[in-house]
Steps between C-alpha positions, in 0.01 A plus 500: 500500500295790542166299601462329780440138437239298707565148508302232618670122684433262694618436775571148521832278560533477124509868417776536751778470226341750233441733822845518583665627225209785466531594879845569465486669165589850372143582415351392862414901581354504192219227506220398763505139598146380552527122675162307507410100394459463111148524450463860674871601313268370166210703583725835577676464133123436338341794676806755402654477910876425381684543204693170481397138714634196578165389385321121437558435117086410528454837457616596195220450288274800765843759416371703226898578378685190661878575516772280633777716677772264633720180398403372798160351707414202691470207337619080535606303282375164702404487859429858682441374818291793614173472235316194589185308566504362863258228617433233786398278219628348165404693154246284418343505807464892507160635472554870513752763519537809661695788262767699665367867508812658493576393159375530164769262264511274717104350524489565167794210432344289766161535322664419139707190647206372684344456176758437267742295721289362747228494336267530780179690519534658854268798676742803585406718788636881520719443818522819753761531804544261693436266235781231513322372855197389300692256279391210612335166404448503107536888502837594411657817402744729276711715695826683410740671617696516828177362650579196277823398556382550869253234451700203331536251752150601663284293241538163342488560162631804324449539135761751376324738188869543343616186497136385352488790233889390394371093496180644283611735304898434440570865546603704791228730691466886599318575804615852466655818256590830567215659289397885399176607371662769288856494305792588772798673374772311405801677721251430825442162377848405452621640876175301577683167339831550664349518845261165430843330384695601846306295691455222301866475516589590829263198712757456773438840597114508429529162773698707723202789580198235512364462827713328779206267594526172356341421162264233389705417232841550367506846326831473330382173296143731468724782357695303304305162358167581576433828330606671196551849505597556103235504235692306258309433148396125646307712807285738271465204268357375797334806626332525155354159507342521839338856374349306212339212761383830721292593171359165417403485895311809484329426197 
């Protein structure tokens, strides 16, 4: 414990659990918690900025020595409530889509079910801040995260990406992994484990330090139904297929 670890999470609503059990571990003094939205965490493990990430499984393939580090990531096995397309309009009335910027799994999936699932041929624009007020007409849009389960009753017609991949696919989905560009010891790796589990199983008191303000949507049933913190052998079954349709859509 000699180095002093720089990790990389997001900080989002569903990272609150993993989050927990790390703030109050042993190890705290010991590592440097960088908190940013997934596509800038992704970019800092690529470029060598932190030594582990709570990183989009997307980027995988751009790690030149990919390592998973933990039992544990964010994942659903059906609906996720907070990964989404949103629109005014009906799917087959969409024209064009607008690609959360803040993520990197995420318009990847929606790109892959748009063509598998929906099978629609659709323009995609590279959405900026401030985005979400531009979905409008037959322009809809992916967003994730806390701003999406903010924005669930504010649009007609939500298409959830989970629940579409699990209806497509059969298999449960990743959104994210705890990932390492280089081998991490096992000792650090284990402590590392223990501290991902505490959370996980504490959610009452992970519910207790949220916010006071009232939320959009009930976080004990988005804790506990909604998202999937263990990578079982279903999830990188799962995780492994969609890294497969992220080759085939680059080619």
């Amino acid at each position: 414990m000699d180095k002093r670890w720089r990790i990389g999470v997001v900080s989002y609503f569903n990272t609150q659990p993993l989050l927990l059990g790390i703030e109050k571990a042993d190890f705290l003094s010991k590592i440097e918690l960088v908190k940013d939205y997934p596509a800038n965490i992704a970019q800092s493990l690529i470029d060598g900025q932190i030594d582990i990430g709570l990183v989009p499984v997307a980027i995988t393939p751009l790690l030149s020595n990919p390592h998973i580090v933990s039992d544990y990531g964010i994942g659903t096995k059906g609906k996720v409530a907070s990964v989404a397309i949103f629109s005014q309009v009906p799917m087959e009335q969409i024209e064009s889509i607008y690609l959360d910027y803040q993520s990197r799994t995420s318009v990847r999936l929606a790109r892959i079910l748009l063509k598998e699932f929906w099978k629609k041929d659709i323009q995609f624009l590279e959405a900026e801040e401030g985005y979400i007020q531009s979905i409008q007409g037959t322009t809809a849009g992916v967003i994730i995260g806390d701003r999406a389960l903010a924005n669930l009753t504010a649009f007609e017609y939500v298409y959830d990406l989970g629940e579409a991949w699990v209806a497509h696919t059969g298999l449960p989905f990743v959104f994210a992994a705890w990932m390492s560009n280089q081998p991490i010891p096992a000792s650090f790796q284990a402590l590392f484990n223990q501290a991902n589990a505490y959370g996980v199983e504490h959610i009452q008191e992970v519910l207790a330090q949220l916010p006071s303000r009232t939320h959009a949507y009930d976080m004990e049933k988005y804790y506990t139904e909604n998202i999937e913190y263990n990578l079982s052998a279903a999830m990188q079954q799962g995780m492994q297929l969609f890294l497969e349709k992220v080759k085939q859509l680059a080619s």
